[in-house]
N, C-alpha and C positions, 0 to 999 in steps of 0.2 A: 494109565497105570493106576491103579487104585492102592491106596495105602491104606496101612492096616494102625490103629492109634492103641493096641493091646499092648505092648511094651511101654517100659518107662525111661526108656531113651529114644529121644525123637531126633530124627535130623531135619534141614530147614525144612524139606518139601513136605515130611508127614506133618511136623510144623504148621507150614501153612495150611493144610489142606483139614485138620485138626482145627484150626481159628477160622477156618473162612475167609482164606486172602489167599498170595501169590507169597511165592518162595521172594520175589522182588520187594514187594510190601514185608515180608518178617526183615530181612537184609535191610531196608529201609529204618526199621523202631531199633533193631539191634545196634544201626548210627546211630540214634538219636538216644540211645539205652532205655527204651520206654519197656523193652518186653526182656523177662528173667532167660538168660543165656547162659551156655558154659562156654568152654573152649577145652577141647579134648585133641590132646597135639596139636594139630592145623585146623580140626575141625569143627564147625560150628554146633553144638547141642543143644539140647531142650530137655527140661525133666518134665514129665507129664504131669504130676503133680501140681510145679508150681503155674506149668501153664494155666490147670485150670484153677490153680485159686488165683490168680489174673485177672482172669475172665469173671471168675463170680467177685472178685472187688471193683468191676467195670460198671459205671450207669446201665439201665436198663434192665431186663431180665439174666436171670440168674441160668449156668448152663441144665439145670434138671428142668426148668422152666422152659429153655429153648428146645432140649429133647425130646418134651413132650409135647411142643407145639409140631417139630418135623414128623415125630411117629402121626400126627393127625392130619399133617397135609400130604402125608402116603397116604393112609388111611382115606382119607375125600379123592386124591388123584384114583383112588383105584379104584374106587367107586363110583366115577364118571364114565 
């Protein structure tokens, strides 16, 4: 199932699939409270927003850094 990351409320699996990990892995840091969460009645949330300022306060490359490294390796896969 492909998930769509255009809205600004996420649940775990767009979540995960948005970071690059398993709905188990977000469920995981949500123990540990390392990743920004809500709770919407029973449910677990995500704002898109602060996922990715998250992500861009993480080591490493930054997420417009990482976009443009995947548009290139379609970019080279297609052209094999």
């Amino acid at each position: 199932m492909t998930r769509s990351f255009s809205g600004d409320l996420l649940d775990v699996a767009t979540a995960a699939a948005l970071l690059g990990t398993t709905p188990k892995g977000i469920r995981a840091r949500i123990a540990r409270r390392t990743i920004p969460f809500k709770r919407l009645g029973g449910r677990l949330v995500f704002l898109r927003h602060e996922l990715e300022s998250f992500v861009e306060n993480l080591d490493g490359c930054s997420v417009s850094e990482a976009r443009v490294n995947l548009e290139n390796r379609t970019i080279y896969k297609g052209a094999a």
